[in-house]
TORKE-775062 format. One line per 2 residues: number of its first residue (from 1); their letters; for each residue y, x, z of C-alpha. Coordinates in steps of 0.1 Angstrom, whole numbers, always signed. Example, Ala and Ser with C-alpha at 12.3 -4.5 7.8 and 13.67 -1.06 7.14 Angstrom:
2
1> AS> -45 +123 +78  -11 +137 +71
***
This chain:
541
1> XX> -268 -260 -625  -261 -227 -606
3> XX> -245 -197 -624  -276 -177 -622
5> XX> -284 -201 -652  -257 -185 -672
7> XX> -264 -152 -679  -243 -127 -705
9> XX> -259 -112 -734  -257 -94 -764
11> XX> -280 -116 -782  -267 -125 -821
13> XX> -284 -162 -827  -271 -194 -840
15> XX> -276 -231 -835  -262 -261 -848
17> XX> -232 -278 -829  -223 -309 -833
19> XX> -186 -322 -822  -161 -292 -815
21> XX> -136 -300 -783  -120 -272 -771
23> XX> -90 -282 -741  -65 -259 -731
25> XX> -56 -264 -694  -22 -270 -689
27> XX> -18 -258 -659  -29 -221 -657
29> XX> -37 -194 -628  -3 -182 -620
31> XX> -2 -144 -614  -10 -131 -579
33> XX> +18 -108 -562  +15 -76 -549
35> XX> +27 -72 -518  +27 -58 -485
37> XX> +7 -82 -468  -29 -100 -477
39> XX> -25 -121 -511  -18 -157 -500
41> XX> -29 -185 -518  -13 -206 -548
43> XX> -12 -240 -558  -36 -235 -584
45> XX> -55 -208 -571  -66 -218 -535
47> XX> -82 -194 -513  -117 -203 -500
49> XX> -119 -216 -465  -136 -194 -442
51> XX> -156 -212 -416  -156 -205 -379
53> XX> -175 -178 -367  -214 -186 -354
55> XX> -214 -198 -321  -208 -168 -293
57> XX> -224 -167 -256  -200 -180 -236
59> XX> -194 -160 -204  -198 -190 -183
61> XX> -228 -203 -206  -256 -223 -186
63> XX> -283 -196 -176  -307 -213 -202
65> XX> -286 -208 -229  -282 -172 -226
67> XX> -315 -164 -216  -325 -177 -248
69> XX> -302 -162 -270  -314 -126 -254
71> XX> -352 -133 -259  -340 -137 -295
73> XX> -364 -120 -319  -329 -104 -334
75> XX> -318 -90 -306  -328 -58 -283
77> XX> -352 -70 -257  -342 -62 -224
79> XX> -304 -57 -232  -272 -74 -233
81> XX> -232 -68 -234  -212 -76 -212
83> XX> -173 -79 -211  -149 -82 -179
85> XX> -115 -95 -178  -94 -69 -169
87> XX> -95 -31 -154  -101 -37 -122
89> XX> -129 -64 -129  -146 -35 -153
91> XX> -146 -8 -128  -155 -31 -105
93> XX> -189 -38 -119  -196 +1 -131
95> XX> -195 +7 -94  -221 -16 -84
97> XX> -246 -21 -114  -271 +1 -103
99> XX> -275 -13 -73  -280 -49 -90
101> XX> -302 -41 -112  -289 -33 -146
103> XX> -289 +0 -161  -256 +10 -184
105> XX> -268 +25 -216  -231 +21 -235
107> XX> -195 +18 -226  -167 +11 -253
109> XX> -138 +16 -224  -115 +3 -245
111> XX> -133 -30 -245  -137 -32 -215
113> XX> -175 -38 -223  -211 -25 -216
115> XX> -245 -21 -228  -273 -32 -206
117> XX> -303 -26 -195  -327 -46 -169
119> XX> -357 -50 -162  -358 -87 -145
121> XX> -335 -112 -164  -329 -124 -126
123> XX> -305 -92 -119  -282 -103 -143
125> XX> -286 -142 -134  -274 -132 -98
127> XX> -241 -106 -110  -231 -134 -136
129> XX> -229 -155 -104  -215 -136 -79
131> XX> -189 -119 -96  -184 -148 -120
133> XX> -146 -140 -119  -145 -107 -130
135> XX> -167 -116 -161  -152 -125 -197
137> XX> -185 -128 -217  -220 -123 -217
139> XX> -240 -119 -250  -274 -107 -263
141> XX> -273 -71 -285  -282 -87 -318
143> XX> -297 -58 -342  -281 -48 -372
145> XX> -304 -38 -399  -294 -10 -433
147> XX> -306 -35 -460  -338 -25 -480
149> XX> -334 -24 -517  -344 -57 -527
151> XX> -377 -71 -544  -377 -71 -585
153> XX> -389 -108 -583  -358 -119 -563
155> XX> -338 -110 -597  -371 -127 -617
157> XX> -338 -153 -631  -318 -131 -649
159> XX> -316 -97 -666  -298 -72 -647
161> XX> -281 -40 -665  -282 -10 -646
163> XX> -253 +11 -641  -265 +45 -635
165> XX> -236 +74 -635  -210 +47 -652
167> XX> -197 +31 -622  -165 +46 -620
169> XX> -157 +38 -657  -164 +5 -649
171> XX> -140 +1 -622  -113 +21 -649
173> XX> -116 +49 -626  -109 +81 -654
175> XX> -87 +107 -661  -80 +132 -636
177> XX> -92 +120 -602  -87 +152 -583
179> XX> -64 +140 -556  -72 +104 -553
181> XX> -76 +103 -516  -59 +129 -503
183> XX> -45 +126 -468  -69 +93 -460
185> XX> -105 +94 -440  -126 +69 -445
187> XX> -152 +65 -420  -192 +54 -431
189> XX> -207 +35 -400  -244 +45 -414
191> XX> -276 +64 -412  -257 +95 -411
193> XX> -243 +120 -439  -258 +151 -453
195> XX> -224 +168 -450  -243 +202 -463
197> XX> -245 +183 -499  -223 +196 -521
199> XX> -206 +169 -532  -187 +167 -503
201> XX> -172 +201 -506  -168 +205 -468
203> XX> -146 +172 -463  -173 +156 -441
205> XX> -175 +157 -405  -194 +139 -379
207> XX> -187 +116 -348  -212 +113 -325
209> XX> -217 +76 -305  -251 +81 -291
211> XX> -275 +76 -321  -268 +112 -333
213> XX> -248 +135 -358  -273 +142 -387
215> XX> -294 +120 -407  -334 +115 -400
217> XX> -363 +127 -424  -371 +95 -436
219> XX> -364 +82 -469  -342 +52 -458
221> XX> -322 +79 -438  -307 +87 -474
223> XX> -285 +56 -469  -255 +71 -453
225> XX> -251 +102 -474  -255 +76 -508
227> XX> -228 +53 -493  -204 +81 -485
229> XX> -211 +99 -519  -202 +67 -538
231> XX> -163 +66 -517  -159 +101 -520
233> XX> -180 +127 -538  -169 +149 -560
235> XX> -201 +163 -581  -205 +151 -618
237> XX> -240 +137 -610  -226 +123 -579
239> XX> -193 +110 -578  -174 +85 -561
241> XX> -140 +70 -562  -120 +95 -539
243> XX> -133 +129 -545  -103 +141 -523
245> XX> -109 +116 -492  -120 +134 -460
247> XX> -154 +117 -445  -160 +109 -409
249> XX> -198 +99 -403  -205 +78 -374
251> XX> -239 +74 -372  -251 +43 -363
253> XX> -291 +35 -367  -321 +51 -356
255> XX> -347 +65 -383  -364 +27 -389
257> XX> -328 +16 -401  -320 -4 -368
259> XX> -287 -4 -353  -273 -32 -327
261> XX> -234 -51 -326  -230 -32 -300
263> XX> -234 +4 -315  -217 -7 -351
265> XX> -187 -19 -323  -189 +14 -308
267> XX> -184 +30 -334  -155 +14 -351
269> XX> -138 +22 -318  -144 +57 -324
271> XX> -135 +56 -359  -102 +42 -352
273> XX> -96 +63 -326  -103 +97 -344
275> XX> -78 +82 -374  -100 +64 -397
277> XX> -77 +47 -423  -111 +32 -439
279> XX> -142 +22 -421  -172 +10 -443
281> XX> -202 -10 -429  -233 -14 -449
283> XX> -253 -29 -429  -253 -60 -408
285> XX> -267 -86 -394  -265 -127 -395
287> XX> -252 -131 -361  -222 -117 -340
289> XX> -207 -115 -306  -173 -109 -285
291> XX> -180 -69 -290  -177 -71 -326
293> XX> -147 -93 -325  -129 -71 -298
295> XX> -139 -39 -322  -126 -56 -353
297> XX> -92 -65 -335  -88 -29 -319
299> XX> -95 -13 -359  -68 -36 -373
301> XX> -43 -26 -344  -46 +7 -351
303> XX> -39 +4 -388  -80 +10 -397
305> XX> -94 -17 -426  -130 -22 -423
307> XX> -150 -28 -456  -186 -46 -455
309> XX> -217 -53 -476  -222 -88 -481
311> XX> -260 -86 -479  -284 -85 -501
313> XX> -306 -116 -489  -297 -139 -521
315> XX> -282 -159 -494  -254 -182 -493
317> XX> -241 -167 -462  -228 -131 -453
319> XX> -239 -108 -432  -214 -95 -400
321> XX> -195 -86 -401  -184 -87 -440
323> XX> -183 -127 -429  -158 -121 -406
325> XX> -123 -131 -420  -104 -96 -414
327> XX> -133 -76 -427  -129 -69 -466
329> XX> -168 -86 -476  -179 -70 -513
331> XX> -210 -86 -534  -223 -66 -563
333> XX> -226 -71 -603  -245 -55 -626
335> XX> -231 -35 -658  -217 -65 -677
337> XX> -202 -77 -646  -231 -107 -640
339> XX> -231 -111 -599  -265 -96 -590
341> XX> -291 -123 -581  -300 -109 -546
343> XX> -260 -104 -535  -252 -131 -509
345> XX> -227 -155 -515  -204 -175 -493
347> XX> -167 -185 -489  -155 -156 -470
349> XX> -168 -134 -498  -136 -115 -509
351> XX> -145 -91 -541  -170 -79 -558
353> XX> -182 -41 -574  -211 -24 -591
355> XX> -241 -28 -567  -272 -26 -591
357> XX> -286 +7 -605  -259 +27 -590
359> XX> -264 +65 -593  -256 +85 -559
361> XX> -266 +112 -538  -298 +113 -510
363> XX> -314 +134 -489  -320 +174 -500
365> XX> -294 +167 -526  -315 +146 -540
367> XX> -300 +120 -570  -313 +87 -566
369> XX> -303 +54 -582  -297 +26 -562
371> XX> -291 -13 -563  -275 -31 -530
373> XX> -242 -48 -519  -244 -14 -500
375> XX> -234 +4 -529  -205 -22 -536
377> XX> -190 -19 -503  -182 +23 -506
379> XX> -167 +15 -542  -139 -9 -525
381> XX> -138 +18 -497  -130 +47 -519
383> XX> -106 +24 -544  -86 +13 -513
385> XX> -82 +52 -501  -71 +56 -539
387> XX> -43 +32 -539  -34 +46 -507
389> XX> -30 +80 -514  -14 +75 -548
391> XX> +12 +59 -530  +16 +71 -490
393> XX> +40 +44 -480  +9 +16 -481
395> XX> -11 +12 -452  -48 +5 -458
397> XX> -40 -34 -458  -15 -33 -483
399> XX> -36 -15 -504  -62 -39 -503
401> XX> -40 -64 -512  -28 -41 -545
403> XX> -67 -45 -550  -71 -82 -545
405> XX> -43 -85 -569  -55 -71 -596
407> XX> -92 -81 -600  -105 -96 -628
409> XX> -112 -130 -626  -150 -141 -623
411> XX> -173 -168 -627  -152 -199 -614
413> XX> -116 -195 -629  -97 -183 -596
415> XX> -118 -175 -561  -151 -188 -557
417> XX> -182 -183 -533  -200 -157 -559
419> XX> -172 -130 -569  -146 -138 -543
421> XX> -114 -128 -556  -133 -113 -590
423> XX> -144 -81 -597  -127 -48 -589
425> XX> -104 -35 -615  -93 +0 -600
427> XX> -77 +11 -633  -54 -18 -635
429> XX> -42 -12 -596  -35 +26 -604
431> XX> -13 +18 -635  +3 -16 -623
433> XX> +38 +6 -622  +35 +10 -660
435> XX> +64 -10 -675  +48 -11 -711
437> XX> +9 -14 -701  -9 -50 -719
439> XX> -43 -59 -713  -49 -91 -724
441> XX> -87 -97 -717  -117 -125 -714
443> XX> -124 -124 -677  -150 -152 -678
445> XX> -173 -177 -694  -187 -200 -667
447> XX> -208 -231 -669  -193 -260 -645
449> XX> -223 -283 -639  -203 -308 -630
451> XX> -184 -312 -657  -209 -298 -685
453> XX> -189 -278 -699  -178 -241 -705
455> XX> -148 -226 -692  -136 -190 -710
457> XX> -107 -177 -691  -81 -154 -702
459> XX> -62 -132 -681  -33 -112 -687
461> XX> -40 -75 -669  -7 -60 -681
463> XX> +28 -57 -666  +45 -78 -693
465> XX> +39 -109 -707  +19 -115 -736
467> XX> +24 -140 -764  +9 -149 -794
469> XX> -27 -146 -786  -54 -166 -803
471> XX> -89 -166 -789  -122 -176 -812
473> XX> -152 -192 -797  -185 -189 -819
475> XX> -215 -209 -811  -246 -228 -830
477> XX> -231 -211 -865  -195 -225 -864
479> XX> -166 -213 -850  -129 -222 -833
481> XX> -97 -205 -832  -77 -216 -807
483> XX> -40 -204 -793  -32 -193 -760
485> XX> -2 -203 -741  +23 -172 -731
487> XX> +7 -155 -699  +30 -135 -673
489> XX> +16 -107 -656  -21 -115 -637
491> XX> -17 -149 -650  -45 -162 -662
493> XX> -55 -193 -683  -88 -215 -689
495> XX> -101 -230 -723  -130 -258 -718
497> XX> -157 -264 -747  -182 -294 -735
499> XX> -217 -286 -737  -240 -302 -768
501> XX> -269 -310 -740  -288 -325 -770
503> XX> -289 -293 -789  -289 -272 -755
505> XX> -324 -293 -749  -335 -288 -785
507> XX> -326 -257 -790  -334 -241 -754
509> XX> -303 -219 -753  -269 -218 -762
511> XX> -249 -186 -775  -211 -183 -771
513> XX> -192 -156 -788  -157 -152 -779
515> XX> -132 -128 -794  -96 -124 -779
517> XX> -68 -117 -809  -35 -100 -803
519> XX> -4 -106 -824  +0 -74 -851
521> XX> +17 -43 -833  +10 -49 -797
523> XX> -11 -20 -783  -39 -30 -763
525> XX> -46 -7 -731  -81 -15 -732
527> XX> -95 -38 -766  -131 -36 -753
529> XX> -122 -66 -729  -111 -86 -761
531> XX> -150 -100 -767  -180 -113 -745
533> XX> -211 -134 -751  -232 -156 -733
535> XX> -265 -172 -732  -265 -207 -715
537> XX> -304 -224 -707  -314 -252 -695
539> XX> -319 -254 -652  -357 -248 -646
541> X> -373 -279 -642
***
């Protein structure tokens, strides 16, 4: 049965239960260090593989084969990029493209690549041949799309809970915020950003890479200016993460929402260049090429981390370029933490954040509410520019990995395809130098279809250990108190219940009710994680 069958409620019913068999694994999730470098994986808490990337054009690919690939429906018509080996080989062919035929509309010199232009497929046929030595790839301009919001009846299997103006108190981003992001820019590859709204108090600035500085008229030209509000605004009805983070907006699509891989490249170029620590992306596309590799490689060089949208497709693969292994990929969840039906899923996921009625800013300072891994990707943005500013010796990687760290675990105890490495706990990153902090909490209850049963995991979110803790588990009218083995800090722990499928079957759901008990005079950082419920039904037939 898939997760989506498990959906958290606040429902109070009862059922009967027959046969109560709660297990205690015995080997628990051991805490994940924070470090200067990318979290690695642990013996029991294995990172998920990420596959190869799709398959690229090859620079010596049979004509055939690339043809087709640039008469793609999802790529520009007429168009393709093209990479050269070294200096010479790249100044070699801006001296004689016009005279074979092919018009340069781009250059990323640092690539040592162009954008294309011809008229008869034939003109490149005969360069790709002559010059065949001085070429290092050849590849079609596959469009990048801004997602749409998506479809109520893609979310028609559970019951979503908007967000609206709570998403920083979600993340545990409170208190005084004022100078969270000082120091860091963090570039939104996008539609382009109202810089005049006022919750950018004059921090925004634009870089221009051919589509333009400002954002269109059209509705979906709002997208930018939302994104960038939710890493870095500062208004009440507006706010993001970072209200002190500068904003560089590169401008990316035209007004229908369309960009290319070879723009989006462009522009991380230009983002790195002009000092982006940060560099958000939502928007993407489900195909990539040597310019977006190339562009992701000169970012990371240059000390930039990009952040993605995973897509909002309800797919079981990302969108590029959050699916590419260096990129920092965010899903969404809704208000209790539920992954949102339409945010794609994969192995190369990495973390998830609030991406479903998420208020922000629009066009003419408009306030709109939105729902979209788009919205999750700006979140993780602003959270990394956070960590980064509240302590200047990280770069942005080892702030991520502060981040990945300290996430709360999510639907399959450790990473899985849905969550990633769970859901982003911003609060718990900005105090994890707080000797006395404990958070004990119930990170999970997941359904394992394989094993029909329930898993509830525990996880300690403190900087000490904690002892002494009892959890009760309430279903069908009876209930289970059961202890917890001592948990070190981010160590977590599983308890498995098998599932009554007789009484699931009769009864057509199943409730759980879980409470988390600490020992008498331990001071809880945050008791509202201490309970969660469930509804379990049956798969659709």
């Amino acid at each position: 049965m898939s997760p989506r069958h498990l959906s958290l409620s606040i429902l109070a019913l009862g059922f009967v239960v027959v046969g109560w068999l709660v297990f205690v694994r015995s080997a628990f999730h051991p805490p994940r260090s924070i470090s200067a470098a990318p979290p690695s994986a642990t013996a029991s808490q294995t990172a998920a593989p990420v596959p190869p990337a799709l398959p690229r054009s090859a620079a010596f690919a049979p004509d055939a084969q690339l043809e087709a690939l640039l008469a793609a429906t999802d790529a520009r018509a007429n168009e393709a990029t093209l990479a050269f080996k070294d200096a010479a080989a790249y100044r070699r062919f801006l001296a004689r493209a016009r005279a074979a035929g092919l018009t340069i509309i781009g250059q990323i010199d640092a690539l040592r690549t162009v954008r294309v232009g011809y008229d008869r497929i034939t003109s490149l046929r005969d360069d790709r041949i002559t010059h065949a030595a001085d070429y290092a790839n050849a590849a079609a301009n596959i469009l990048f799309r801004v997602p749409e919001n998506p479809a109520k009846a893609d979310r028609a299997d559970l019951t979503q809970i908007p967000l609206h103006n709570t998403s920083l108190a979600f993340l545990g981003a409170t208190g005084d915020r004022s100078t969270w992001g000082r120091g860091i820019t963090i570039a939104i590859l996008d539609s382009g950003v109202n810089a005049l709204d006022p919750t950018f108090s004059g921090r925004a600035r634009t870089l221009d890479v051919g589509a333009g500085n400002l954002p269109g008229s059209e509705t979906s030209s709002g997208h930018g200016t939302g994104v960038a509000a939710l890493a870095a605004g500062v208004s009440s009805d507006a706010p993001g993460v970072a209200p002190a983070a500068n904003i560089l907006s590169v401008r990316v699509t035209a007004a229908d929402g369309l960009s290319d891989i070879f723009t989006v490249a462009r522009g991380i170029v230009a983002a790195a260049d002009a000092g982006a620590q940060i560099i958000n992306i939502s928007l993407g596309g489900y195909s990539t090429t040597h310019v977006l590799d190339a562009a992701i490689d000169y970012a990371a060089t240059r000390g930039a981390l990009i952040v993605a949208a995973a897509g909002n497709d309800q797919a079981t693969q990302l969108t590029w370029p959050a699916a590419d292994a260096r990129v920092v990929s965010v899903g969404a969840v809704d208000a209790i933490g539920q992954q949102v039906t339409f945010s794609n899923s994969g192995p190369q996921l990495q973390v998830s954040a609030p991406g479903y009625g998420v208020q922000t800013a629009w066009l003419d300072q408009q306030r709109v509410t939105v729902n979209g891994t788009s919205a999750s990707a700006p979140l993780v943005a602003g959270s990394v520019a956070a960590v980064m500013s509240a302590d200047p010796r990280l770069t942005a990687a080892q702030a991520w990995a502060v981040l990945a760290a300290t996430t709360n675990d999510a639907g399959t105890p450790g990473t899985d395809s849905d969550y990633g490495r769970g859901i982003l706990n911003l609060g718990w990153a900005m105090s994890r130098h707080d000797p006395t902090r404990i958070d004990p909490a119930i990170s999970s209850h997941h359904f394992d279809a394989t094993k029909n049963q329930m898993d509830f995991v525990i996880q300690n979110r403190g900087a000490l250990p904690v002892s002494g803790l009892t959890l009760d588990i309430a279903t069908n009218g009876f209930t289970t108190t059961q202890r917890l083995p001592t948990l070190a800090p981010g160590a977590s722990t599983v308890l498995i219940l098998p599932v009554d499928q007789k009484s699931l079957t009769s009864d057509g759901a199943l409730i759980y009710r879980t409470t988390l008990h600490t020992p008498i005079g331990v001071n809880d950082a945050d008791p509202s994680n201490n309970q969660k419920s469930s509804r379990l039904t049956p798969p659709k037939k």
